[in-house]
N, C-alpha and C positions, 0 to 999 in steps of 0.2 A: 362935728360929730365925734362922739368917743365911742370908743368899743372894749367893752371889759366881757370876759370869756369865763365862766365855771366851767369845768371835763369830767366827762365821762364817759366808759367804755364796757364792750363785753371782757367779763374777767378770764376766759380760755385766750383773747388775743391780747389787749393790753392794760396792765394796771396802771392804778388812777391813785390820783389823789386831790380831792377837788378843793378849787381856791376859788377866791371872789371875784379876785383881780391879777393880773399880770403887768407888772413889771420891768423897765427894763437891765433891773440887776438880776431878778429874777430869771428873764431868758439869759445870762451870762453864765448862769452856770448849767451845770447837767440836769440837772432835776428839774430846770424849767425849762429845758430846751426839748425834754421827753414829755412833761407834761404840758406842754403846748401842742406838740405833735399827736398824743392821746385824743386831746379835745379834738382833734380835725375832726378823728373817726367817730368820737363823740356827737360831735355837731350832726352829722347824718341823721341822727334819732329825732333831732327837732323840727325834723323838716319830712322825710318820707316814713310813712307809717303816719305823719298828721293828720286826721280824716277832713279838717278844714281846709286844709290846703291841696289835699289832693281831689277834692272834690272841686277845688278850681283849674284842675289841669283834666276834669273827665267832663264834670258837667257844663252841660253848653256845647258841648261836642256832637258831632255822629256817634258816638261812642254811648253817651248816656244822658238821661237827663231825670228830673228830682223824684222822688216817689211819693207814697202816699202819706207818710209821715216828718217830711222833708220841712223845716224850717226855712228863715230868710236866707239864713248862709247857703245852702239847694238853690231857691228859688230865684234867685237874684244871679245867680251864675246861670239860670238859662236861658235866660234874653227874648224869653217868650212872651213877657208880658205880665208875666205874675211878679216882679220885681226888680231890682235896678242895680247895676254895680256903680258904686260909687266909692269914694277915699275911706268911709268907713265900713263898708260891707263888703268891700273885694279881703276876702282874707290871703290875698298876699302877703298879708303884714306878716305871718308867718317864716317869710325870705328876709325882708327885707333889712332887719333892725338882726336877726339871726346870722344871717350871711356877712352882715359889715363888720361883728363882732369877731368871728370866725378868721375875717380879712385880714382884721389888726390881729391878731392873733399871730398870721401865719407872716404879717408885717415885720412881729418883734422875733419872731425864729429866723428871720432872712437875715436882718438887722443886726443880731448882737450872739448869733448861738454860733457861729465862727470862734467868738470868743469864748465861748465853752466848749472849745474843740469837737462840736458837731463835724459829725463828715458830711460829706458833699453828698452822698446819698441820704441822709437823714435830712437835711433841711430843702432836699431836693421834692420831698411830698407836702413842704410849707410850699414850695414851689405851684405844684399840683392844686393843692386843694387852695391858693388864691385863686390861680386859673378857673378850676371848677366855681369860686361863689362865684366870680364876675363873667364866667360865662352864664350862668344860672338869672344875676339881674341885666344882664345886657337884651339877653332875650326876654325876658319880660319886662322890665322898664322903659327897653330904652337905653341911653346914655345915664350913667350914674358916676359920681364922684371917687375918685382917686387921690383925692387928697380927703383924708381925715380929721385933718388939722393940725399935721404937722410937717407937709410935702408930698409930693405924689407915690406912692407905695412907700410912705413912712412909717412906723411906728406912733402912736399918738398915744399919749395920757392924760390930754387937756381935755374937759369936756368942751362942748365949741355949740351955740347957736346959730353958726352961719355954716352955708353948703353949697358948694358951686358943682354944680354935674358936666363932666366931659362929656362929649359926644362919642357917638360907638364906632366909628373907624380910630379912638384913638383908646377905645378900652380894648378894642381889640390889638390894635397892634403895640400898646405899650404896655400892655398885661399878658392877655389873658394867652397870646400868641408866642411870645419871650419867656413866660413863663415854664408853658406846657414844654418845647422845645429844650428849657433848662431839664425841666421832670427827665425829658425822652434822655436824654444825654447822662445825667446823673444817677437815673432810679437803676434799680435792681434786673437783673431776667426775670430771678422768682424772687415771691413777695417775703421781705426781712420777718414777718409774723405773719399768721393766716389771718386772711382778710387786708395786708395793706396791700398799698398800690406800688407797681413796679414799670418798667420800660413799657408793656403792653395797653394798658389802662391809659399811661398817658398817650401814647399813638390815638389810642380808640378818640380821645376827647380833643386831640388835634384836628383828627381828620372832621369831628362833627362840628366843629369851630368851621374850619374852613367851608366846611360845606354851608352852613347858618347862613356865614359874612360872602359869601359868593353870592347867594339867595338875595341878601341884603344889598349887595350893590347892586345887581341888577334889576330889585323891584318892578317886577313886570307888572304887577296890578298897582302901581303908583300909591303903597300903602304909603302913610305919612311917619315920620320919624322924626323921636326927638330928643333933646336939643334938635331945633334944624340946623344941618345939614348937607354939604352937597354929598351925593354919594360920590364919592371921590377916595381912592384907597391911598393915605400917605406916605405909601411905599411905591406908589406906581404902578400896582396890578389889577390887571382889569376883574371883572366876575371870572371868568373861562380860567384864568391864573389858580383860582382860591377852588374850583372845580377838579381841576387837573389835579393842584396838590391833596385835596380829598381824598380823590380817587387812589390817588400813589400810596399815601399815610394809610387809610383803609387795607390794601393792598399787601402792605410789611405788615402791618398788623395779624392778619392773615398768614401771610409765610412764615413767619416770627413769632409764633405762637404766644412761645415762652411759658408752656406747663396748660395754657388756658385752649378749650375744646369745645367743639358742636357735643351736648349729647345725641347719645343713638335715636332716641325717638322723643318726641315733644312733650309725651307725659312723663317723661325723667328730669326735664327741663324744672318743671313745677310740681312734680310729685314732694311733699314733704319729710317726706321720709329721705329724701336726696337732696338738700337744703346743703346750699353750700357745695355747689358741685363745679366741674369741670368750666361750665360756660360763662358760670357767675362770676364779674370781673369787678364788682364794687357793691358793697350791699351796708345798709343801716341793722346792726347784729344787735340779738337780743336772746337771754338764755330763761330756761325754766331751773335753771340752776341757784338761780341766787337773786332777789328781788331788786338788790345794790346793779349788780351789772346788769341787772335786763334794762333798768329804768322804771321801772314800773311796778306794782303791786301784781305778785303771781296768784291773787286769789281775785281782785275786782280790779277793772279797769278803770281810770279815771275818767277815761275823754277829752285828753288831751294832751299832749307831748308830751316827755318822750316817748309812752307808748305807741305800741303801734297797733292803731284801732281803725284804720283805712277800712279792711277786710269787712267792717259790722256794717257798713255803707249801705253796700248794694247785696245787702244779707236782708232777705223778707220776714217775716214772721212767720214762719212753718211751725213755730210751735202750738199755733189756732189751728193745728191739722189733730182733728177729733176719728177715732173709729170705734165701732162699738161691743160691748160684752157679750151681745146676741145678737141673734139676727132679725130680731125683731126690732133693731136699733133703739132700745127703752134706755140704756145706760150707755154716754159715752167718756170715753178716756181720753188724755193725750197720748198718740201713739206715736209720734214723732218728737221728743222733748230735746230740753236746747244741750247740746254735748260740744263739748270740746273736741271735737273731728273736724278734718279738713273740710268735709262738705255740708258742716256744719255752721257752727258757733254763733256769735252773739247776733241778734238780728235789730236793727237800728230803721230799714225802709227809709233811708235818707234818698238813694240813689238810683235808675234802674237803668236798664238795657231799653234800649228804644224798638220796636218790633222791626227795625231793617236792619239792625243788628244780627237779631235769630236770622232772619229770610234773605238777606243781600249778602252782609258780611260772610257770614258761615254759611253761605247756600248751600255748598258741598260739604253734608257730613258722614256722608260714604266713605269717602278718598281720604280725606282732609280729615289727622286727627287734632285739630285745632280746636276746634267747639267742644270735642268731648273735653281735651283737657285744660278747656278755660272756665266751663260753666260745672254745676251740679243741677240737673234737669231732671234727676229721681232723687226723691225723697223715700228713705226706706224706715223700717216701725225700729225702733229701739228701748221701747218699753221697760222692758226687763230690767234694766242700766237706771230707771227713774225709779224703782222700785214696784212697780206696776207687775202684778203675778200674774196674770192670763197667759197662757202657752198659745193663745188666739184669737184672736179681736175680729169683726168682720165691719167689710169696707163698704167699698162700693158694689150693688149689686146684690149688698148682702153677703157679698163672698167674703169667705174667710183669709184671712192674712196670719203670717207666722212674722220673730223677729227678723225682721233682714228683706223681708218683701219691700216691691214699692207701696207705697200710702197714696203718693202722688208723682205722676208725669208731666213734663211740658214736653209733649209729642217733638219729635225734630221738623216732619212736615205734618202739612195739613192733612189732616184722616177723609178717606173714601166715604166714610159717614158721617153726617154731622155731629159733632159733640152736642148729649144733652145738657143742657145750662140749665134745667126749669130750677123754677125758684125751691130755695129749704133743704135740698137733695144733701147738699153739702155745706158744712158747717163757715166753710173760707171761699165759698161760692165757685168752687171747680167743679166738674160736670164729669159725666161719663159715658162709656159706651159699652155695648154689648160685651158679655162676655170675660170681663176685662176686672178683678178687682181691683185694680190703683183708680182714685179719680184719677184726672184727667183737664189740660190746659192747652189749644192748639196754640199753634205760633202766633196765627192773629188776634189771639183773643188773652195775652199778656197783657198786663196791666199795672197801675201806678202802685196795687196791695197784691200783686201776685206775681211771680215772674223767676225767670232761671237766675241761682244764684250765682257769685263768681268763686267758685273751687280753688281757682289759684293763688286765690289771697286766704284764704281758710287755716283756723287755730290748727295747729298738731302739736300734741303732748307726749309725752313718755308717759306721764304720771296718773291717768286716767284709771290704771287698775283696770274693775270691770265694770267702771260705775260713766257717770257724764264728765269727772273730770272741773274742771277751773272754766267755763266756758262766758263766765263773764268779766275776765280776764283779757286786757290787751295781749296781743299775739307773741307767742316767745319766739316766733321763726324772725329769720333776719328779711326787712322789706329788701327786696331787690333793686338797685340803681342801675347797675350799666351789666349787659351781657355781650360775649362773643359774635356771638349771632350779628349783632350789629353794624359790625363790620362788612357784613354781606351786603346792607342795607343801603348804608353811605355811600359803600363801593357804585352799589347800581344806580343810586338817584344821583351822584356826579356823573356815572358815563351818561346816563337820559341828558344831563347837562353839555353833554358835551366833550367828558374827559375820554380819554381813549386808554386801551392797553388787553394784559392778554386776556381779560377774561370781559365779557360783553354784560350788558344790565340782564340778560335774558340768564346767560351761564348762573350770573350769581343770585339770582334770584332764584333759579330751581338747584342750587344747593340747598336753600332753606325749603322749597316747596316737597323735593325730594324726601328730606328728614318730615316734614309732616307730613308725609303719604305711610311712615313705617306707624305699624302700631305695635304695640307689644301688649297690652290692656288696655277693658274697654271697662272708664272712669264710670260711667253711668248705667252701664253692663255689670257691673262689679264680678268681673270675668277674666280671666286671660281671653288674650286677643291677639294671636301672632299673625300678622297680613302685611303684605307689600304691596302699598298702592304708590308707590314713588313714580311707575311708570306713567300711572294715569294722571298722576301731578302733574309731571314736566309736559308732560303731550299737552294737556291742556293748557298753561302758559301761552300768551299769544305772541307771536312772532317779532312783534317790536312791544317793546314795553314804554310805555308811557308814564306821568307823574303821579295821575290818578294811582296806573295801575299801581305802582310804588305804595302809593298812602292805601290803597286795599291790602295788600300782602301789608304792612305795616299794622295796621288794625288785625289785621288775622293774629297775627306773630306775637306780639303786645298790650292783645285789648286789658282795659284798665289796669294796666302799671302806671299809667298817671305820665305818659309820654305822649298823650293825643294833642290837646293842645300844642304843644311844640312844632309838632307834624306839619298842621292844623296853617300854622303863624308860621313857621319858616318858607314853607312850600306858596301861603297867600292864598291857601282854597279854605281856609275854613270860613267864609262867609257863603263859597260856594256846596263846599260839600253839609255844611251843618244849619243850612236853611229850614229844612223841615223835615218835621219826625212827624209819627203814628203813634198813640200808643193809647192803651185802652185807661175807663177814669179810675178815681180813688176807691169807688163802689163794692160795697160784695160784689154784687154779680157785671159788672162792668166786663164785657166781653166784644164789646161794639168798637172800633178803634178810631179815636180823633184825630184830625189834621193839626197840626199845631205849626206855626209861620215862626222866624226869630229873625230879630232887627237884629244884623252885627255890622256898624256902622264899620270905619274903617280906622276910628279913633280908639276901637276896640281890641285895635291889635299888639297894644301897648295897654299892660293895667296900669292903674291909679297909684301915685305915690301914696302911702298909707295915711291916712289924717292925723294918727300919731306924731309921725316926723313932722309934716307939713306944723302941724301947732307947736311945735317945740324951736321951731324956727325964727329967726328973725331975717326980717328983708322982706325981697318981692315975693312972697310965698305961691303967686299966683303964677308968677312964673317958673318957677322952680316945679310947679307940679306939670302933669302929664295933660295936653288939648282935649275937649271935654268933660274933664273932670270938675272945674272948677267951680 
């Protein structure tokens, strides 16, 4: 294997200067020991904000599955039957050839930037971010290779047709384990530039490590692992060991803040305008400042790395949302057009929300302001900003609408009346009811071309003026990787496990339930909303928590950040929880909701080495790749 690294970064945190290749005279001096370290934070852009790639860590899940305009790369990750993951359509390949680049990368910073009088907190985040790739392929792989062709966590600049893959008690405990532990020892309190990683960050990916490899020794559903294996820790510690130490790593993290915080209420967490805030503890940066640092074209999106176009996914086509110049409905408009807003932007209908999503996950959208500030469930007229003059367009009903009204709802529960669906009513085949001019979508009648979008991954601009703004433009906010909050998370699914100490799964889990009881505004209300429902949060929590409950408050906390899968495969229930969805067809007026079944064999809980690597190979290729794949 070789691994050669280009860099680049947001220009307010670190300058760049991008090369082809890396060298190891080039890490000997200063200028390659910082622009190797650049690339780290660089390499994040290739990876999250990828909408191929993260559409393999949602779809297939509880979480979501393909929509109406969803290609093979959709289809084939939802195990439903409409398509197949195999070495060439698992787009993992996104990780896998990215990440090993990345490794040597952070191989030749370990290796030779001593000699360019790096300090030990500088080459301590090459530290870090080997940890991070190789925890990132262990858990999707499997066991992958540590030697690149020039010894194990060497520097290589041979290219190499042969590839021998460790097994994963020893990626963990000769990498990804020694590494992180070096980070915790070495890094900073607060972060050397805004956005890098310091003592805190690497706690956080310690403790999620152990919690993973604890998971992994003691495979309770007998999932298969490979290289085989025995599970056996080559240090001597049992699962309960790798729990406990979660729980405790989790725990300092927590006491030990170090600058990084819960925000006050959960729509500050994801509000865009608070980007880069207090909880945010590792994120892929990207600016409307400069076309160079963001990665991407600030005027059109490419569709492909390093932008970050995840967000246009699970974004529907609202801009087929018509109302009219009379009420006679003779002439209709776009009154809904595509803007660069958060609860807007580019709509792709790749991805959608499955109907137990709206009605299981988020059942509580009273208390709970979790749904409001994950989805965008009102679509309101913006007309005016398209160039469209009417001061009033009329809707549904006939009724009049002004800018800023809704156009359309997905009801939170099911309406006392039934929504009218009759045919032609509506232009995107949403329905209405008395009284009321927004159409109108209940929760069970979502569907594969109609459905709540996700707000939290949503464009925001400065530069918009008073017009739509860049909206077919990859995302200038930075995609989120790792949050504080998390630590809650790990803490409580080690003590389920069995770790002990002063705070119980139940305590830490209504920390985080707590903070989504406060509202402060209501996202689809487009309202202030001051309430305290933290009481009725914690009251409701059940008295012993279990794993499940874990992976629901997980889903709540996180939906589509692209952390489901992980959940999903660590824990061993996603064959149980992600069996079977509802959700209505591709149809105008599809309102009727399907059962849909998915095979997730157990082969499944490892992807496919990419066909890429496997052809660039020599030897037993058949071995070297991942059991049913071949």
């Amino acid at each position: 294997m070789s691994a050669l690294l280009a860099v680049g970064c947001s220009k307010d945190i670190l300058d760049e200067t991008p090369r082809a290749t890396y060298t190891p005279e080039f890490f000997r001096t200063e200028e390659g020991v910082n622009g190797g370290v650049t690339g780290f934070y660089a390499h994040l852009r290739q990876m999250y904000g990828q909408a191929y790639y993260y559409n393999t860590c949602e779809t297939g899940t509880d979480e979501a599955t393909y929509a109406q305009s969803a290609d093979g790369n959709f289809k084939d990750m939802d195990m439903s039957g409409v398509g197949q993951i195999t070495p060439s359509t698992s787009r993992t390949d996104a990780i896998w050839g990215e990440c090993f680049r990345n490794i040597n990368s952070a191989n030749g910073v370990l290796e030779y930037g001593a000699e360019a009088g790096a300090s030990a907190s500088l080459l301590a985040e090459a530290n870090f971010f080997r940890a991070f790739d190789y925890f990132l392929l262990v858990q999707t792989f499997g066991g992958v290779p540590l030697d690149l062709g020039s010894g194990e966590l060497a520097f290589n600049t041979t290219p190499s047709t042969e590839s021998t893959r460790n097994t994963v008690p020893e990626v963990y405990t000769k990498a990804i384990f020694p590494d992180l532990m070096t980070a915790i020892e070495n890094l900073p309190d607060a972060p050397r530039l805004t956005g890098t990683v310091t003592k805190t960050v690497a706690r956080l990916y310690l403790a999620k490590a152990y919690l993973t490899y604890g998971w992994w020794l003691q495979n309770p559903n007998n999932i298969p692992t490979y290289p085989e294996t025995t599970r056996t820790d080559p240090d001597g510690h049992d699962a309960q060991w790798y729990f406990q130490h979660a729980y405790d790593m989790a725990m300092e993290g927590i006491n030990n803040p170090g600058g990084y915080s819960l925000q006050p209420t959960y729509y500050d967490v994801n509000v865009a305008e608070n980007d880069r805030n207090s909880e945010i503890m590792l994120y892929a940066d990207h600016t409307e400042e400069s076309a160079y640092y963001n990665g991407g074209d600030l005027n059109y999106g490419s569709g492909g790395a390093p932008d970050n176009f995840a967000g246009w996914m699970m974004t529907w086509n609202y801009t087929n949302l018509k109302s009219a110049e009379d009420p006679a409905q003779t002439t209709l408009v776009n009154s809904v057009q595509r803007e660069a807003a958060q609860p807007l932007g580019r709509p792709w209908t790749r991805m959608c929300p499955t109907i137990e999503v709206v009605t299981n996950t988020f059942a509580n959208k009273v208390d709970d302001s979790r749904y409001d500030g994950t989805f965008t469930t009102t679509y309101r007229g913006n007309w005016p900003k398209g160039g469209v003059a009417n001061d009033v367009l009329y809707n549904a009903n006939s009724l009049p609408v002004y800018p800023g009204d809704a156009i359309l709802t997905f009801l939170d529960e099911e309406p006392a009346q039934a929504v009218d669906y009759s045919p032609n009513i509506s232009n995107i085949g949403a329905g209405k009811l008395p009284g009321r001019a927004d159409w109108v979508i209940n929760p069970q009648g979502i569907s594969r071309l109609t459905y709540p979008g996700l707000w939290k991954l949503g464009p925001y601009r400065t530069d918009n003026a008073d017009g739509l703004g860049q909206p077919n433009a990859g995302s200038t906010r930075p995609f989120n990787i790792a949050k504080f909050s998390e630590f809650y998370f790990v803490a409580a699914e080690a003590a389920v496990k069995g770790a002990t100490g002063s705070m119980s799964a139940r305590d830490l889990i209504n920390v985080i339930r707590a903070r989504a009881g406060m509202w402060r505004f209501d996202n689809n209300a487009n309202e202030v909303r001051i309430e305290d429902h933290s009481a009725e949060m914690t009251a409701a929590t059940p008295a012993v928590i279990d794993v499940d409950y874990i992976l629901d408050e997980l889903s709540r906390e996180y939906y589509g950040e692209g952390h489901r899968w992980f959940d999903l495969v660590r824990t061993q229930k996603w064959g149980e929880k992600a069996a079977t969805y509802t959700i209505c067809g591709s149809a105008l007026y599809a309102h009727t909701p399907e059962t849909f079944q998915r095979t997730i064999e157990t082969h499944f809980y490892l992807r496919p080495i990419p066909q890429g690597q496997i052809d660039a190979m020599t030897g037993d290729k058949a071995a070297y790749q991942n059991p049913g794949y071949n």
